[in-house]
Backbone as XML, in Angstrom:
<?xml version="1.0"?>
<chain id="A" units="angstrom">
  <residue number="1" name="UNK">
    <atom name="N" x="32.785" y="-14.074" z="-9.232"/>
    <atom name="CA" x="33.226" y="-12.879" z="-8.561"/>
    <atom name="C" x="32.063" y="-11.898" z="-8.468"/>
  </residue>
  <residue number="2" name="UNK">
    <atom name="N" x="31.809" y="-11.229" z="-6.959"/>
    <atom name="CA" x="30.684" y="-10.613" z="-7.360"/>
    <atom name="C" x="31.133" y="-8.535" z="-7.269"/>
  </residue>
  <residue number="3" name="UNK">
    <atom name="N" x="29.645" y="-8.342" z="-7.928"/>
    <atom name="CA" x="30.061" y="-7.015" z="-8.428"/>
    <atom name="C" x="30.404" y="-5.943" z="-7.462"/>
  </residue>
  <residue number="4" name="UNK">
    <atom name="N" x="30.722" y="-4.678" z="-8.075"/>
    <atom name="CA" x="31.741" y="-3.845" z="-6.954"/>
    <atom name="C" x="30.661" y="-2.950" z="-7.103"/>
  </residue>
  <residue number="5" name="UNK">
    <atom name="N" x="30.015" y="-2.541" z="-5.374"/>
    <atom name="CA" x="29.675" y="-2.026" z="-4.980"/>
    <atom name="C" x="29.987" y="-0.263" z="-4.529"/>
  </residue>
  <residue number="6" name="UNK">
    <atom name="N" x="30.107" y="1.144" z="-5.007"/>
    <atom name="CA" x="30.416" y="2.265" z="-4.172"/>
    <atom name="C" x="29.381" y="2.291" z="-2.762"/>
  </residue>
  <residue number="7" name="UNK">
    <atom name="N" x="30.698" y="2.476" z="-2.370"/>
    <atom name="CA" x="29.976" y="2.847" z="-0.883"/>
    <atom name="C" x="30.725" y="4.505" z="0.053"/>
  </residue>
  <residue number="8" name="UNK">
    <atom name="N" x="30.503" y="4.870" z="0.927"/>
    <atom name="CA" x="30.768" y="5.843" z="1.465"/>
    <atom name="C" x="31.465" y="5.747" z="2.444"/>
  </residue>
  <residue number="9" name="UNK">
    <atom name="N" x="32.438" y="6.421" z="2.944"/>
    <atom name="CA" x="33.986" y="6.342" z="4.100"/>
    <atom name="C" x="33.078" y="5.743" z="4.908"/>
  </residue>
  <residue number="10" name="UNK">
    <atom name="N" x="32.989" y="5.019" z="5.867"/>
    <atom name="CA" x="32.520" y="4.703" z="7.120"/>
    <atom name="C" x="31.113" y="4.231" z="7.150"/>
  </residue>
  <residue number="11" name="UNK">
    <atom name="N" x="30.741" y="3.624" z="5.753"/>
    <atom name="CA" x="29.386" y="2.853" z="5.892"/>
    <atom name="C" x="30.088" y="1.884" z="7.112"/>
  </residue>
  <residue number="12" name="UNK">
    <atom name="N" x="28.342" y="1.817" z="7.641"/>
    <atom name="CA" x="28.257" y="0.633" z="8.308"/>
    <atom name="C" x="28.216" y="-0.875" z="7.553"/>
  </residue>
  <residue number="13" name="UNK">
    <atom name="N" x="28.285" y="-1.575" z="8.162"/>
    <atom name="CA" x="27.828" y="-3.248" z="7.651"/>
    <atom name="C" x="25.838" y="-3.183" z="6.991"/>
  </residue>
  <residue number="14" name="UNK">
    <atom name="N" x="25.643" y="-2.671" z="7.671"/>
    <atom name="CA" x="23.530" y="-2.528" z="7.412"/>
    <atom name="C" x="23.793" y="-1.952" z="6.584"/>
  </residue>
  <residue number="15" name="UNK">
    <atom name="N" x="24.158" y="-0.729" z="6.470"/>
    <atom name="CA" x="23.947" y="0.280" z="5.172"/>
    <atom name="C" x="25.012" y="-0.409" z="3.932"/>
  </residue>
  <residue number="16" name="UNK">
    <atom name="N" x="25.905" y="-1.389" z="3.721"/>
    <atom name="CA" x="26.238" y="-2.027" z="2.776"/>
    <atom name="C" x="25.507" y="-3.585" z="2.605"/>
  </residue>
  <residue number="17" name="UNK">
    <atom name="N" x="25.051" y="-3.866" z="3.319"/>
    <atom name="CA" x="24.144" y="-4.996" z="2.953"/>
    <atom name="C" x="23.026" y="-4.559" z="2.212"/>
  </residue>
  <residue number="18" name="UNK">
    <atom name="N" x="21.997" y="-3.429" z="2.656"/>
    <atom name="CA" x="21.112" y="-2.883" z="2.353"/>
    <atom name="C" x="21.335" y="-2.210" z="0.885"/>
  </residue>
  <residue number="19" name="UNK">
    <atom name="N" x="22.534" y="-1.461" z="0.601"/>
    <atom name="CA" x="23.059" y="-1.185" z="-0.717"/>
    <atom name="C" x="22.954" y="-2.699" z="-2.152"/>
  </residue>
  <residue number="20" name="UNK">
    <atom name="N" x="23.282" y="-3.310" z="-1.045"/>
    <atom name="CA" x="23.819" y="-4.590" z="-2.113"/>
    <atom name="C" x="22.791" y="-5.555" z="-2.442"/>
  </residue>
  <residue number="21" name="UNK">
    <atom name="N" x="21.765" y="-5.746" z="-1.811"/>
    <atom name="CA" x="20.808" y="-6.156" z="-2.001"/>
    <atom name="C" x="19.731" y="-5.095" z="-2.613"/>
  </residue>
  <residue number="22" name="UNK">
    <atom name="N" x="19.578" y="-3.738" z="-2.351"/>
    <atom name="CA" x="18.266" y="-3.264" z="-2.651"/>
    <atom name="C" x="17.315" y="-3.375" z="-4.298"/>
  </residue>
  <residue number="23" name="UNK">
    <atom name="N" x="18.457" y="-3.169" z="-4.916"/>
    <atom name="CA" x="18.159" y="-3.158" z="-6.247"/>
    <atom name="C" x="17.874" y="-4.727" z="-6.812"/>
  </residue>
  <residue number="24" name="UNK">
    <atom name="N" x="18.281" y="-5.575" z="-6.237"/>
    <atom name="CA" x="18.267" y="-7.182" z="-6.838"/>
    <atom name="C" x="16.822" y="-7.827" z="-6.310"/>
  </residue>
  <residue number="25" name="UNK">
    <atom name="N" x="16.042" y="-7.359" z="-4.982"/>
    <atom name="CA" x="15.167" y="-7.376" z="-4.500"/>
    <atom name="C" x="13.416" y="-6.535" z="-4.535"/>
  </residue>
  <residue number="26" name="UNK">
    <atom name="N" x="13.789" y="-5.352" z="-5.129"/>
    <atom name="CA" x="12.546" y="-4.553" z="-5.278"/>
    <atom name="C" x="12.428" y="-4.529" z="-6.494"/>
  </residue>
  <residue number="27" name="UNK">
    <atom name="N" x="11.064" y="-4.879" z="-6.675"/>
    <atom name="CA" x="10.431" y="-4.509" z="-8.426"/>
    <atom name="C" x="9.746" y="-3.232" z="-8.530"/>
  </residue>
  <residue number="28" name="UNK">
    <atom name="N" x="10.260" y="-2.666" z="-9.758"/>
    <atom name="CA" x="9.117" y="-1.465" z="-10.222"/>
    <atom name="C" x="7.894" y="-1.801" z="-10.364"/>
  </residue>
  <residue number="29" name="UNK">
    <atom name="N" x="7.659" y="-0.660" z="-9.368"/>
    <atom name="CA" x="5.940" y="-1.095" z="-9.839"/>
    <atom name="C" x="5.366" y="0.100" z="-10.771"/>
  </residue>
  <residue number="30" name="UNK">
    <atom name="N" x="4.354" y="0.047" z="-11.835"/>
    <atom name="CA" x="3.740" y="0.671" z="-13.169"/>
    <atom name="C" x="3.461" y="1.708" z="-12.144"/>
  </residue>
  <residue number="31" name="UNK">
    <atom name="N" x="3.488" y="3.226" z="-13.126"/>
    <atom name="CA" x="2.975" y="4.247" z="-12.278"/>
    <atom name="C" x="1.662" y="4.469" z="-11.886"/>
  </residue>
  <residue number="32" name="UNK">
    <atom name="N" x="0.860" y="3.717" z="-13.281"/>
    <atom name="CA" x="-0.663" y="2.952" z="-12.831"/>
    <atom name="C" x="-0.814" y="2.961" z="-11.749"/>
  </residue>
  <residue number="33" name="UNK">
    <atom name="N" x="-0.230" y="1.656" z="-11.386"/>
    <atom name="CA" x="-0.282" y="1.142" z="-10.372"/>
    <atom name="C" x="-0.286" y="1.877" z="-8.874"/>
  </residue>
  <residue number="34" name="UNK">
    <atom name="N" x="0.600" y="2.428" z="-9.217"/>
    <atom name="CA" x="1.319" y="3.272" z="-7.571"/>
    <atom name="C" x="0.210" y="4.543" z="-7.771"/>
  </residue>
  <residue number="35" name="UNK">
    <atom name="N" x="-0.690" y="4.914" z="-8.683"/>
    <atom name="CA" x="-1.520" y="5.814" z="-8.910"/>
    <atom name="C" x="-2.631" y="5.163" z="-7.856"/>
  </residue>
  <residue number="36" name="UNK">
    <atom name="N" x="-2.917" y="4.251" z="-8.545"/>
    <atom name="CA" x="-3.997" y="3.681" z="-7.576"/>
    <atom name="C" x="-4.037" y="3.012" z="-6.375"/>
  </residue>
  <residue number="37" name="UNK">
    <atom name="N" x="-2.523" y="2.937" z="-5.835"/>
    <atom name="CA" x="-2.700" y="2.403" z="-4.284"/>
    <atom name="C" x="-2.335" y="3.813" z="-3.984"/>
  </residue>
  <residue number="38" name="UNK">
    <atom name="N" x="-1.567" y="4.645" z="-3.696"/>
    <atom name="CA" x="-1.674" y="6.066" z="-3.520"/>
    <atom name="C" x="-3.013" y="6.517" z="-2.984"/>
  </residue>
  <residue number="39" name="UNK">
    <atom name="N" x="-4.005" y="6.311" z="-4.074"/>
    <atom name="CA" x="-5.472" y="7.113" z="-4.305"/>
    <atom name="C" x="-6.118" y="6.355" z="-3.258"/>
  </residue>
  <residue number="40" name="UNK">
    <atom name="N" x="-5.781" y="5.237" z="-3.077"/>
    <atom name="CA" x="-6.789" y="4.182" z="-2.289"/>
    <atom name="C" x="-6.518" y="4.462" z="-0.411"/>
  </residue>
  <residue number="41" name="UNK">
    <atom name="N" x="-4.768" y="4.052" z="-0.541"/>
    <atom name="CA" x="-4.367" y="4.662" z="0.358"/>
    <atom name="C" x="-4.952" y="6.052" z="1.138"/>
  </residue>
  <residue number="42" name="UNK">
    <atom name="N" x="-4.704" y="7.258" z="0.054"/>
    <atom name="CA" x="-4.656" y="8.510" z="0.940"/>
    <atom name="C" x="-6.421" y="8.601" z="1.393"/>
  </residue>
  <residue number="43" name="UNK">
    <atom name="N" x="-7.070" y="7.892" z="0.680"/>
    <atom name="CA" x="-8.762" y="7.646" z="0.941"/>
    <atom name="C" x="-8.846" y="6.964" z="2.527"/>
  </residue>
  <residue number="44" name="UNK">
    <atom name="N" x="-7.984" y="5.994" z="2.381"/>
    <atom name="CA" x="-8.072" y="4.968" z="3.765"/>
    <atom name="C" x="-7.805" y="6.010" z="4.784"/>
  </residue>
  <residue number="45" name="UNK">
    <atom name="N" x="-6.782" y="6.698" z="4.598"/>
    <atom name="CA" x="-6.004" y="7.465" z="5.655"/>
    <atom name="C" x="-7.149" y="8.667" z="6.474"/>
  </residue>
  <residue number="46" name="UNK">
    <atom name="N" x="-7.619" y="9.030" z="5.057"/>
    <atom name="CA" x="-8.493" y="10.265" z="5.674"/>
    <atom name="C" x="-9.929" y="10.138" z="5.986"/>
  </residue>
  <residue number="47" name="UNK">
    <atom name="N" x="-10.638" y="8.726" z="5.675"/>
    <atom name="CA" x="-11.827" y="8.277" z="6.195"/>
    <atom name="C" x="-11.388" y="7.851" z="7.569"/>
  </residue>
  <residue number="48" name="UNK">
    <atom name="N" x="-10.509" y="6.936" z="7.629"/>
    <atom name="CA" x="-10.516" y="6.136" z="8.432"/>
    <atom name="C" x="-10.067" y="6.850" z="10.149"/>
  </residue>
  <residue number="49" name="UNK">
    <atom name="N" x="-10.647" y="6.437" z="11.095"/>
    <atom name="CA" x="-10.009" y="7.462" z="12.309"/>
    <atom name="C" x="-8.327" y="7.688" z="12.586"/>
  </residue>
  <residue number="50" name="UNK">
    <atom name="N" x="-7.858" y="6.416" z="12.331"/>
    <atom name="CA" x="-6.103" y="7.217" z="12.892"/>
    <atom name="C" x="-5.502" y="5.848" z="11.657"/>
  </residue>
  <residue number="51" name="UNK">
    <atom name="N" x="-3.717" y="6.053" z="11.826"/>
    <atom name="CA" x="-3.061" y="5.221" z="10.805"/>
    <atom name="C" x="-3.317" y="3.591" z="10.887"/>
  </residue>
  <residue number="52" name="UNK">
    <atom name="N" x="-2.973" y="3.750" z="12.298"/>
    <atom name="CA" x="-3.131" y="1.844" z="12.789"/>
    <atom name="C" x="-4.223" y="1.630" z="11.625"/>
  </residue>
  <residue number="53" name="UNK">
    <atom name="N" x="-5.524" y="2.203" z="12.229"/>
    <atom name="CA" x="-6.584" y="1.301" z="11.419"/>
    <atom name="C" x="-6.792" y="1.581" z="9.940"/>
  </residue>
  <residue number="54" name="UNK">
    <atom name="N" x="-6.266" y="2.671" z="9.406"/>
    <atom name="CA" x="-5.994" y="2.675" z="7.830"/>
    <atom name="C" x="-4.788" y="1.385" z="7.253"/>
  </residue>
  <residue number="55" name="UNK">
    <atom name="N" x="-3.985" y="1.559" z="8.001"/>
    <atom name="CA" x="-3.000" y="0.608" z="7.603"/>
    <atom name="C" x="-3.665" y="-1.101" z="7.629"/>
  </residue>
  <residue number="56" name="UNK">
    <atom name="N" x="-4.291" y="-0.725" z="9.045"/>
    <atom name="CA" x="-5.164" y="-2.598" z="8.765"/>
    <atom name="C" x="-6.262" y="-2.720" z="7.734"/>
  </residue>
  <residue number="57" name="UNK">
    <atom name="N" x="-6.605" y="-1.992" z="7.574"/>
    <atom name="CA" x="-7.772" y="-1.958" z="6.604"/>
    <atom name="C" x="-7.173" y="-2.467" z="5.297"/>
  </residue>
  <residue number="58" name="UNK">
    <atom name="N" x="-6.102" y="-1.501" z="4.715"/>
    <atom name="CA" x="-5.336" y="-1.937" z="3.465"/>
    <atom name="C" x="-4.349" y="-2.962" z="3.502"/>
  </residue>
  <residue number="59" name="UNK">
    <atom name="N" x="-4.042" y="-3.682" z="4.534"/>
    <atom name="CA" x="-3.220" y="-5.065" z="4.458"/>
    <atom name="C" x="-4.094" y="-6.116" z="4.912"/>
  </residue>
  <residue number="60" name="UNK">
    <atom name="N" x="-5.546" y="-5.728" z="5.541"/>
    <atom name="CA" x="-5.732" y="-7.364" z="5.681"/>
    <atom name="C" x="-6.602" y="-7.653" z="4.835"/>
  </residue>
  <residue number="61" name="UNK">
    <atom name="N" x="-7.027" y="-8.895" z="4.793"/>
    <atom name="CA" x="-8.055" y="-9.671" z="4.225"/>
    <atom name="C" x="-9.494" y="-9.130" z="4.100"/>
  </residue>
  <residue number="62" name="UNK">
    <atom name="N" x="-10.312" y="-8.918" z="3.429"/>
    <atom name="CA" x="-11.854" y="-8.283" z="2.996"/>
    <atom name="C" x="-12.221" y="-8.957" z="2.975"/>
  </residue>
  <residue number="63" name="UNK">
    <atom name="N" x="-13.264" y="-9.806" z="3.719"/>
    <atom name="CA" x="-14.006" y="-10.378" z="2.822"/>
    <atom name="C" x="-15.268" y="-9.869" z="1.503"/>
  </residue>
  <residue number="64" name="UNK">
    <atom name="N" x="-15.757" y="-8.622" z="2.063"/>
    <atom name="CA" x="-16.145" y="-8.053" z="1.240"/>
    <atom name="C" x="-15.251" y="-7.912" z="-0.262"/>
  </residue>
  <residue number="65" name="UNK">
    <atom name="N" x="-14.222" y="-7.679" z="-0.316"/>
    <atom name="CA" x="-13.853" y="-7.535" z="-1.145"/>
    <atom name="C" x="-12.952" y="-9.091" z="-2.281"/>
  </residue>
  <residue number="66" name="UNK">
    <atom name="N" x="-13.151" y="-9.870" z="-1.636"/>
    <atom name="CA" x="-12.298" y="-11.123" z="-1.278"/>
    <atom name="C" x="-10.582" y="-10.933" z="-1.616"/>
  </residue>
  <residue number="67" name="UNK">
    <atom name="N" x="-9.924" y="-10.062" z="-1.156"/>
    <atom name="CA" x="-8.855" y="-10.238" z="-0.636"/>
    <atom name="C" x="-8.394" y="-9.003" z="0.226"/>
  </residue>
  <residue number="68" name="UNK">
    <atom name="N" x="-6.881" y="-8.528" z="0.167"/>
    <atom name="CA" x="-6.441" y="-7.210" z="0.941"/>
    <atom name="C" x="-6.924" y="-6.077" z="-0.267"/>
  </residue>
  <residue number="69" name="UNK">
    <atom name="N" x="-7.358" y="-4.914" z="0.287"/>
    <atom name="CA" x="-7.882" y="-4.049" z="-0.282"/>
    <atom name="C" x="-6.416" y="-2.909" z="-1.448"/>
  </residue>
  <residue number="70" name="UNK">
    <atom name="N" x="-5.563" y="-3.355" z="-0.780"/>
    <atom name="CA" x="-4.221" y="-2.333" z="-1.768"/>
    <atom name="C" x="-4.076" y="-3.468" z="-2.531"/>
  </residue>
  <residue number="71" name="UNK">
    <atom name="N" x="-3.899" y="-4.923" z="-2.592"/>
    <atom name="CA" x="-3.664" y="-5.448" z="-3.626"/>
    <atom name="C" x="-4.796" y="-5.671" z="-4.658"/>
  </residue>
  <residue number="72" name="UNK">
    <atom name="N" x="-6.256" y="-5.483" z="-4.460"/>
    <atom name="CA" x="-7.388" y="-5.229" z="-5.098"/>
    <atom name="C" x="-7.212" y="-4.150" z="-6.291"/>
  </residue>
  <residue number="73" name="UNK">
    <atom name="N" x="-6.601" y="-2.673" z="-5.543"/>
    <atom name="CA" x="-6.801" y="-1.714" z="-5.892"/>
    <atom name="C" x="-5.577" y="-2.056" z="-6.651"/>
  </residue>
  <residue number="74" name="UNK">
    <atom name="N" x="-4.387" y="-2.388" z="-6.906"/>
    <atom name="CA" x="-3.673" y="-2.763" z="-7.540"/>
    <atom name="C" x="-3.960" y="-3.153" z="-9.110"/>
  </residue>
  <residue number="75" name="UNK">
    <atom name="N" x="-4.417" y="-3.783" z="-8.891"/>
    <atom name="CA" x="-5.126" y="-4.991" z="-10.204"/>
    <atom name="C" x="-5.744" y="-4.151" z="-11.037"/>
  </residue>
  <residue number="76" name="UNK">
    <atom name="N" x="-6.581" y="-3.763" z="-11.107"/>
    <atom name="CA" x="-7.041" y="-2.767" z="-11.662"/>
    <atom name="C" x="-7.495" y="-1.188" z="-11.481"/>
  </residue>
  <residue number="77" name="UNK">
    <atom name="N" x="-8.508" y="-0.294" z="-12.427"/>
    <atom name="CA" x="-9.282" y="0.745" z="-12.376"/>
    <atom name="C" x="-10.497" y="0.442" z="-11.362"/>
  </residue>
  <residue number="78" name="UNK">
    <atom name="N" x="-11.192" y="-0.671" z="-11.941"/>
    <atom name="CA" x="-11.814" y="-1.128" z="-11.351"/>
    <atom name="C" x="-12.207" y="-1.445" z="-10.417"/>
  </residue>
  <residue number="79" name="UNK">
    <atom name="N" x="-10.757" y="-1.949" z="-9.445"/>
    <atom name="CA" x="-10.811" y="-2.507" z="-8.180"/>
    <atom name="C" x="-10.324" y="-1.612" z="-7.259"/>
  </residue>
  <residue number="80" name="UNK">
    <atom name="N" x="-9.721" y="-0.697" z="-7.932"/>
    <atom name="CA" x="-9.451" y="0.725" z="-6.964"/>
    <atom name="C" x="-11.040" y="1.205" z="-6.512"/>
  </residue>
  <residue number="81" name="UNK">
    <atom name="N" x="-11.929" y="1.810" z="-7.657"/>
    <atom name="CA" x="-13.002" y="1.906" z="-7.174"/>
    <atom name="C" x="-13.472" y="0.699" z="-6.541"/>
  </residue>
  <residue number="82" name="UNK">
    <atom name="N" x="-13.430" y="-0.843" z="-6.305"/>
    <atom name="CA" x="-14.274" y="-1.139" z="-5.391"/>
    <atom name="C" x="-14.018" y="-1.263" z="-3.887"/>
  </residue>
  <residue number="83" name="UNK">
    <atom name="N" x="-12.455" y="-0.573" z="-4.187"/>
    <atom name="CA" x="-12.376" y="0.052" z="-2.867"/>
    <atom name="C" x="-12.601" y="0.896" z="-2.311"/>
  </residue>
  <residue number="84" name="UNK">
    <atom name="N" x="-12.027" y="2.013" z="-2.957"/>
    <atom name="CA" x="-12.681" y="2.885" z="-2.893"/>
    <atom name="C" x="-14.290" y="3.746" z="-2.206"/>
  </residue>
  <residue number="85" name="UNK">
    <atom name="N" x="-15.147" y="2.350" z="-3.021"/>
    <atom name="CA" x="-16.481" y="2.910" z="-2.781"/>
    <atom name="C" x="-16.557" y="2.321" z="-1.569"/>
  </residue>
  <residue number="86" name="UNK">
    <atom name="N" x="-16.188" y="0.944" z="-1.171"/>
    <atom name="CA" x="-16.023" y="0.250" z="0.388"/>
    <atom name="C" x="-15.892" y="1.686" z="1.354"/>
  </residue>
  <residue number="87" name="UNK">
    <atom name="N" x="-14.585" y="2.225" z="1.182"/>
    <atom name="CA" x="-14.252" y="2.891" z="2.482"/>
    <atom name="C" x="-15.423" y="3.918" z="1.966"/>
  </residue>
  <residue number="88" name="UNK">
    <atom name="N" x="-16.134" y="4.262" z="0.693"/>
    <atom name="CA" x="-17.085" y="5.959" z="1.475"/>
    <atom name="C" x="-18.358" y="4.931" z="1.794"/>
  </residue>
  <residue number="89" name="UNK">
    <atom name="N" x="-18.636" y="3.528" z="1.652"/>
    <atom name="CA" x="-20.012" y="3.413" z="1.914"/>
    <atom name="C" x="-19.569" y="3.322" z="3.730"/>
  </residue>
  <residue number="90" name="UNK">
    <atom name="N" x="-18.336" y="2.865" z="4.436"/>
    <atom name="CA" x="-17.918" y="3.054" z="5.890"/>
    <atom name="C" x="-17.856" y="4.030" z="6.600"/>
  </residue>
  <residue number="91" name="UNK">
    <atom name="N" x="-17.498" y="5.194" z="5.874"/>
    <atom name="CA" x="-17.770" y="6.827" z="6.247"/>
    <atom name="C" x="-19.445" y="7.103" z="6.361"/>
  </residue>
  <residue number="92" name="UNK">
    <atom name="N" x="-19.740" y="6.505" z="5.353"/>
    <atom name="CA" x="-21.148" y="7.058" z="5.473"/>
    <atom name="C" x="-22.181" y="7.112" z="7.009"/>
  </residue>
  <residue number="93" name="UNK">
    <atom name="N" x="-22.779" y="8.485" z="7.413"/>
    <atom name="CA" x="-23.297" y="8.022" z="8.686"/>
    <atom name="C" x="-24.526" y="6.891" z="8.615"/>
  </residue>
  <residue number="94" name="UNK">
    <atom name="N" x="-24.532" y="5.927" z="9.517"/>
    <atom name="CA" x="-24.847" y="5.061" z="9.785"/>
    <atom name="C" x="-26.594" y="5.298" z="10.244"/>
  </residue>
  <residue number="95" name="UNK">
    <atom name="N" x="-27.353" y="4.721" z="9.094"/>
    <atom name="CA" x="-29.016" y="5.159" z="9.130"/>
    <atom name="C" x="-29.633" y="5.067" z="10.720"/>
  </residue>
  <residue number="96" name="UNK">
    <atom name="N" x="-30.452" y="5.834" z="11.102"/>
    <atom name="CA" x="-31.057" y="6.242" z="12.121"/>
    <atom name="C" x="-32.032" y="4.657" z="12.127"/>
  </residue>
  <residue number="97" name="UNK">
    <atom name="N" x="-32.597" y="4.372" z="13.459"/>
    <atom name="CA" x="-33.914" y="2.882" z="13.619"/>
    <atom name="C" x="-34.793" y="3.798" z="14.356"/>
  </residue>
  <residue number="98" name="UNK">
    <atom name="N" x="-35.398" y="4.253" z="14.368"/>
    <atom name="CA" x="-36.390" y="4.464" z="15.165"/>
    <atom name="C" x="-37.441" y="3.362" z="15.641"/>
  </residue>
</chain>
């Protein structure tokens, strides 16, 4: 028998599926943690020119870094800064050739 859900006069079907699943599906993540994708994040956001490309930056693949840069920064202190330092060495203006 499964467990009894509160719900509100006139939920929809989505908003009781979404109830009933949410909690059985999402893990806490350490506040560590959410410290340092936060930090990494709001870095991406404000180097980077607009969201699209902050958002790609932190979900795809690095090779510089060898993997996605929020799950890097995840893992450790460490790997926050080596993201970190990624996006200011990308800010940085780009040396003159004469």
């Amino acid at each position: 028998m499964g467990a009894i859900t509160k719900v509100a006069v006139g939920a929809t079907s989505d908003e009781l599926d979404r109830k009933r699943f949410r909690s059985a599906t999402k893990t806490k993540l350490a506040p560590e943690v959410i410290a340092r994708q936060s930090r990494v994040a709001l870095l991406a956001f404000q180097s980077l020119p607009d969201r699209e490309t902050a958002l790609l930056f932190l979900n795809s693949e690095d090779e510089a870094l060898g993997g996605r840069p929020i799950d890097i920064a995840s893992t450790s202190e460490a790997g926050a800064e080596r993201v970190a330092a990624l996006l200011r060495a990308r800010m940085a203006p780009a040396a003159k050739i004469d």
